[in-house]
C-alpha positions in Angstrom: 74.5 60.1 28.0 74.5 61.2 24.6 74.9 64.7 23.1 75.2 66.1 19.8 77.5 68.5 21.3 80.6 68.3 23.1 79.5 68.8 26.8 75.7 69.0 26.4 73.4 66.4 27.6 71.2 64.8 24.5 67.5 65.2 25.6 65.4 62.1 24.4 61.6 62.7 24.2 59.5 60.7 27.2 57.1 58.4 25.6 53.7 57.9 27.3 52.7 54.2 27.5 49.1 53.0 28.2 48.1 49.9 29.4 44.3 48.7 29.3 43.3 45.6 31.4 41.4 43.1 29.8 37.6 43.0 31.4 37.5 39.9 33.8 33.9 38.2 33.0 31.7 37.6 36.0 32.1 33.6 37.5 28.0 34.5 37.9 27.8 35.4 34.6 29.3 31.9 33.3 27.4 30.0 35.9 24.0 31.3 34.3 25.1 30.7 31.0 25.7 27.1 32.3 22.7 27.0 33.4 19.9 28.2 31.1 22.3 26.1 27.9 21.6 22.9 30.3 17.9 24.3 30.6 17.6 24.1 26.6 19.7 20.4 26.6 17.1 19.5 28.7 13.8 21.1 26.9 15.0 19.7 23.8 15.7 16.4 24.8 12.2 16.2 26.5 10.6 17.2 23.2 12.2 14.9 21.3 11.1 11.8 23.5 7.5 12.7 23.6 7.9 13.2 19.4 9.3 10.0 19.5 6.2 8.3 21.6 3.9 10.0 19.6 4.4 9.3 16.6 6.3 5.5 17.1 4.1 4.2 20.3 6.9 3.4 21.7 8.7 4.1 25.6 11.9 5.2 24.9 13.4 4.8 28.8 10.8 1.8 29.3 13.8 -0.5 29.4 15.8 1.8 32.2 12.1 1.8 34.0 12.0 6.0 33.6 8.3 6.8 33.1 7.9 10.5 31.6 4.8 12.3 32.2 2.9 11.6 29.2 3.1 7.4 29.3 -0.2 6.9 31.1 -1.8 9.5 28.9 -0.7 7.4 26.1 -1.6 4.2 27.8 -5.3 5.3 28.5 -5.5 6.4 25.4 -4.4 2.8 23.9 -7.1 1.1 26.0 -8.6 -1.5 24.4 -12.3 -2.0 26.0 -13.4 -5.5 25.7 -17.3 -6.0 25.9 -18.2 -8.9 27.6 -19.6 -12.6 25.3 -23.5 -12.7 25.4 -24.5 -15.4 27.4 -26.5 -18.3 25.5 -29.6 -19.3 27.2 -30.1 -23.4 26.5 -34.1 -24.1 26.8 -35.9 -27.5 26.3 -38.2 -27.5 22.8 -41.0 -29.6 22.3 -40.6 -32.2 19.1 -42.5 -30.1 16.9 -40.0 -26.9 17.6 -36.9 -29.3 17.2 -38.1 -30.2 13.9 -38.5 -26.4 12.6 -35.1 -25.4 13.9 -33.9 -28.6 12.3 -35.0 -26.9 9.0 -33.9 -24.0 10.0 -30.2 -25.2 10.6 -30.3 -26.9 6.9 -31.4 -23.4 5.0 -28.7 -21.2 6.8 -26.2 -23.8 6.3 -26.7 -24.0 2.5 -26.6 -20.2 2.6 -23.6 -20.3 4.1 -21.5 -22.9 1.6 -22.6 -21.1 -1.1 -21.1 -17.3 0.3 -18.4 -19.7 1.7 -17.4 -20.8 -1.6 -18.7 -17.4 -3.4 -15.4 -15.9 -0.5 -12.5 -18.5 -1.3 -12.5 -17.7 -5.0 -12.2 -13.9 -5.0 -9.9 -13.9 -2.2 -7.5 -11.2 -2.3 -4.7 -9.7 0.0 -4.6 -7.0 1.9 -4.5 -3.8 0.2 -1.6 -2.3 2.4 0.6 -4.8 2.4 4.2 -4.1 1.5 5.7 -7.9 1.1 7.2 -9.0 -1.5 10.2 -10.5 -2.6 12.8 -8.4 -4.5 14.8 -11.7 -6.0 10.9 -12.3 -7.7 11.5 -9.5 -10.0 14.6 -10.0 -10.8 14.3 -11.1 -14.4 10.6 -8.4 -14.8 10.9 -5.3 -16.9 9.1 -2.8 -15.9 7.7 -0.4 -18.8 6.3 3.1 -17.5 6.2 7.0 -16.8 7.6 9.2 -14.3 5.8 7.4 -11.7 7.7 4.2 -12.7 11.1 5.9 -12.2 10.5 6.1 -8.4 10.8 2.2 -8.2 14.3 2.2 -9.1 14.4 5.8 -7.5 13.5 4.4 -4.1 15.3 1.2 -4.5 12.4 -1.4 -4.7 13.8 -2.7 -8.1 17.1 -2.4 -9.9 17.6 -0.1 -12.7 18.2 -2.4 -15.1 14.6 -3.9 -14.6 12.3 -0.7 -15.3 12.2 1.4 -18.6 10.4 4.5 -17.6 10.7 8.3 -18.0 8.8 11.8 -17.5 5.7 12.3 -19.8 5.8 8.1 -21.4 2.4 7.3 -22.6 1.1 4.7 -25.0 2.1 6.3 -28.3 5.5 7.9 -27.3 6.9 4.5 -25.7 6.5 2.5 -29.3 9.5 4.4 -30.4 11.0 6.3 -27.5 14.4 5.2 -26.6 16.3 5.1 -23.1 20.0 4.9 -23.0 20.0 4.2 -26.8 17.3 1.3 -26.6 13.2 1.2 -27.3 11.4 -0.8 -24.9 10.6 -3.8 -27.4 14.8 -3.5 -27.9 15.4 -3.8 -24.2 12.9 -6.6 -23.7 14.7 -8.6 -26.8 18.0 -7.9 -25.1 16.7 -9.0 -21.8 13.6 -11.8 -22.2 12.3 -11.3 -18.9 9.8 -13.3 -17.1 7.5 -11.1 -16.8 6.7 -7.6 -18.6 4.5 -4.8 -16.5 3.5 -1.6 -17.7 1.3 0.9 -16.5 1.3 4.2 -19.4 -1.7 6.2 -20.0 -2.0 9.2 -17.1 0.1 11.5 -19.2 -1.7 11.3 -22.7 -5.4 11.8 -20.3 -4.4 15.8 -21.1 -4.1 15.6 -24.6 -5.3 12.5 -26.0 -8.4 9.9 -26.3 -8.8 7.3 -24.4 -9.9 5.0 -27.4 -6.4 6.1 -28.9 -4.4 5.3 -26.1 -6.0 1.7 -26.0 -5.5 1.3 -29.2 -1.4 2.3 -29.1 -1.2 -0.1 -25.9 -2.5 -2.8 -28.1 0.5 -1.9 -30.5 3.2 -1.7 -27.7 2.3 -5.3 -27.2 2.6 -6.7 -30.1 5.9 -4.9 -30.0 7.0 -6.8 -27.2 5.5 -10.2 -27.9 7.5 -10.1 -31.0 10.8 -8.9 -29.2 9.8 -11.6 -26.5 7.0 -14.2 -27.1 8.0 -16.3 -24.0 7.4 -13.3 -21.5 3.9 -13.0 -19.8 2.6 -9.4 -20.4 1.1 -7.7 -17.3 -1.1 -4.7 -17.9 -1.6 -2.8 -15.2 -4.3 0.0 -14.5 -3.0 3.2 -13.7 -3.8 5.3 -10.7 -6.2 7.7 -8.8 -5.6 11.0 -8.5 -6.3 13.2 -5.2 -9.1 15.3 -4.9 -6.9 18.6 -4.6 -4.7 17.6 -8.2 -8.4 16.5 -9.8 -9.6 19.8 -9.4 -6.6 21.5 -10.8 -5.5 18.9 -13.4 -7.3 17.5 -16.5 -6.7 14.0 -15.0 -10.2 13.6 -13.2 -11.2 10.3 -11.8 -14.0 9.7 -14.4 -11.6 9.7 -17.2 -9.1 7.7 -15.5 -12.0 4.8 -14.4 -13.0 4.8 -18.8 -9.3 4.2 -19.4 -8.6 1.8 -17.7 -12.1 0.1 -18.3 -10.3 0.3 -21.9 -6.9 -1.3 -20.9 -9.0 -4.1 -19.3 -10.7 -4.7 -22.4 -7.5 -4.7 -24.5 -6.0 -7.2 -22.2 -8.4 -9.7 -22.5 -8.3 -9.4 -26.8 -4.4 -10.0 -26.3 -4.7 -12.8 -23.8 -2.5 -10.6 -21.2 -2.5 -10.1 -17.6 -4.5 -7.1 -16.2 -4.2 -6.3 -12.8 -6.3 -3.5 -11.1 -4.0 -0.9 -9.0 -6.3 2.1 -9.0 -8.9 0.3 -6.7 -6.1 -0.6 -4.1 -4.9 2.9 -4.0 -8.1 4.4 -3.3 -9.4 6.3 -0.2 -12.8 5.7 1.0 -14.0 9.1 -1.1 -12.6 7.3 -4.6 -9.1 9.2 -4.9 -5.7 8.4 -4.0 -5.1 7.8 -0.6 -2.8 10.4 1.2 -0.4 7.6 2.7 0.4 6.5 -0.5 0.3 10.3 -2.9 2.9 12.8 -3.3 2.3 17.0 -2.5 1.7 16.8 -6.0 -1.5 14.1 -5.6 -0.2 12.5 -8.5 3.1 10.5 -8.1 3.6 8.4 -5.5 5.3 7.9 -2.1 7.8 5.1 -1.4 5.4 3.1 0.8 3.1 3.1 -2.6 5.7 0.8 -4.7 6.0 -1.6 -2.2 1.8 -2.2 -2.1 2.2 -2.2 -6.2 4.6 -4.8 -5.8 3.1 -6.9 -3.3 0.2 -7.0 -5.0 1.5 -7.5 -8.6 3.3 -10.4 -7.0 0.5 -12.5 -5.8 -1.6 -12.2 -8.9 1.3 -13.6 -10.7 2.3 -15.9 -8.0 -1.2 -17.4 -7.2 -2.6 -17.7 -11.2 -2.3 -21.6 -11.3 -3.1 -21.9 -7.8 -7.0 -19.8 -8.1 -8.4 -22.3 -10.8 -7.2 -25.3 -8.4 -9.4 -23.4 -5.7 -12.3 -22.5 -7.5 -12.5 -25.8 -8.7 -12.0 -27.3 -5.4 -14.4 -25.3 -4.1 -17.4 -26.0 -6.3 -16.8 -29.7 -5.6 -16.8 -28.9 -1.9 -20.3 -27.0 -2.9 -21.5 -30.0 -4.3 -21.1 -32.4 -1.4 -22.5 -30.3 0.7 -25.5 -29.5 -1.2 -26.2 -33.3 -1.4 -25.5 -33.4 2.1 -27.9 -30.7 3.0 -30.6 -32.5 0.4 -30.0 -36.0 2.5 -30.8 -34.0 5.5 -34.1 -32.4 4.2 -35.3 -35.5 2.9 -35.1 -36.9 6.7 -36.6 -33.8 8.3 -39.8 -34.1 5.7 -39.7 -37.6 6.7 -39.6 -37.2 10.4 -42.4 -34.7 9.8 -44.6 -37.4 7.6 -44.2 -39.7 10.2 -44.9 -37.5 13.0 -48.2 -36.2 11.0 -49.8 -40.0 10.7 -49.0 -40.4 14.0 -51.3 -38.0 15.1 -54.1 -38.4 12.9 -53.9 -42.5 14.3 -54.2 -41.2 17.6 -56.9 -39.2 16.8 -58.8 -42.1 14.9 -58.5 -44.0 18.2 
């Protein structure tokens, strides 16, 4: 022991220790933890395959053969009901009723060459198609506003291939410059097949439509000089939707005069106009909502790919519509002095049946 003093015991203070056990957690406790986190695995997976049938068609476990609860829901409500073919009744008809019918026959198929042929030369594709092939535009300059950005944006065309930026119009894209280059520079630089632009729905706030025509007309020239060899596509520019029109100084109205205009300057400069605003309508006249931004002006990416597809078979199929239409009206012809050959021989028929009659009669 020690002491601080010869024979005395040094004292040292007892120190109290404490010890606190840890809480053991319930094994019941963990096991319904277990349980309801499985419960919501579970839940969420469920919702996510009947968002993923609703909205795609499609059977998810089909393959596995698990069938959840809403298939035949989905199935009846894909039913196609297919009516039944009217039956044709065949009756015997006197020569007198074969010879009307006869006629008949030769009036409806006359009708029927000249809608036939009336058909095969304004034949266009399908509005909402999205094909077209990106190697077509390869060597295409594509002159625009903010909604041109979005084909580069979205990846439908290179970047090299459009010149577009927020608030272009007519007037500002004579002299505006992008990355250090006017449009007519760019095209001079490039020489590209083809040259599309679509300005004009940014100027509708603030200037004429006559004036906008009229600074298109100049952009052109612009680029015919910088290129002469490149075909010039003018393109219309787009509806608006209802909610923007009522919001927005772009109303429908306005944008149908404008581009009325454009059309009208296209043909005095011998380029190609194609109209885009018609495609892109809804049956009410404004843009349709599976191709228009929240903002009911710019577009969604499904959008470029119609514009594309569309601008492609204009410009693909110019050479081959004059062969048509000219095919066609000789087609017209030949069947028009087809049909003639075959009323001749009906009145003839009827002639002949007519004397026959009044010899009978006679006798």
């Amino acid at each position: 022991m020690l002491s601080h003093k010869k024979g005395v015991p040094l004292k040292m203070p007892r120190k109290n220790y404490y010890y606190s056990e840890k809480p053991r957690t319930s094994k019941v406790l963990v096991t319904l933890n277990v349980i309801i986190i499985v419960l919501i695995v579970l839940v969420l997976s469920a919702l996510g395959l009947y968002s993923y049938t609703f909205f795609t068609g499609k059977e998810p476990l089909a393959n596995i053969g698990v069938k959840m609860p809403w298939d035949d829901e989905y199935a009846v409500s894909q039913t196609v009901v297919i009516e039944p073919e009217p039956t044709e009744t065949i009756t015997q008809m006197t020569t007198t009723e074969t010879t009307q019918v006869t006629a008949n026959i030769v009036l409806t198929e006359k009708t029927d060459v000249s809608d036939s042929t009336a058909e095969t030369s304004e034949t266009k594709p399908k509005y909402n198609s999205t094909d077209y092939d990106k190697t077509f535009f390869s060597n295409s300059l594509f002159i625009g506003d903010s909604i041109f950005t979005g084909f580069s944006g979205f990846g439908y065309l290179e970047p090299d291939n459009v010149f577009a930026q927020v608030g272009l119009n007519p007037e500002s894209a004579i002299t505006k410059e992008i990355n250090g280059v006017t449009a007519a520079k760019k095209a001079e630089a490039m020489q590209p097949d083809y040259i599309c632009i679509m300005l004009g729905t940014n100027g509708l706030a603030f200037l004429s439509t006559d004036y906008m025509a009229e600074e298109m007309s100049k952009l052109v020239d612009e680029l015919r000089n910088a290129s002469p060899d490149s075909e010039i596509v003018i393109l219309s520019i787009p509806p608006v939707t209802a909610v923007h029109e009522s919001e927005n100084p772009e109303k429908i109205p306005l944008i149908t005069d404008y581009n009325g205009k454009l059309q009208k300057t296209a043909e005095s400069k011998e380029c190609k106009y194609i109209d885009i605003f018609t495609m892109l309508q809804d049956d009410d006249g404004y843009l349709a909502a599976d191709y228009a931004e929240a903002d009911g002006l710019h577009f969604l990416g499904k959008a470029y790919g119609v514009v594309l597809s569309r601008i492609q078979f204009e410009l693909s199929n110019e050479g081959e519509n004059t062969s048509e239409t000219e095919s066609s009206a000789e087609t017209a012809i030949s069947a028009e002095t087809a049909v003639t050959a075959v009323e001749a021989a009906v009145t003839e028929i009827e002639t002949t049946s007519v004397s026959t009659d009044e010899t009978e009669i006679t006798q």
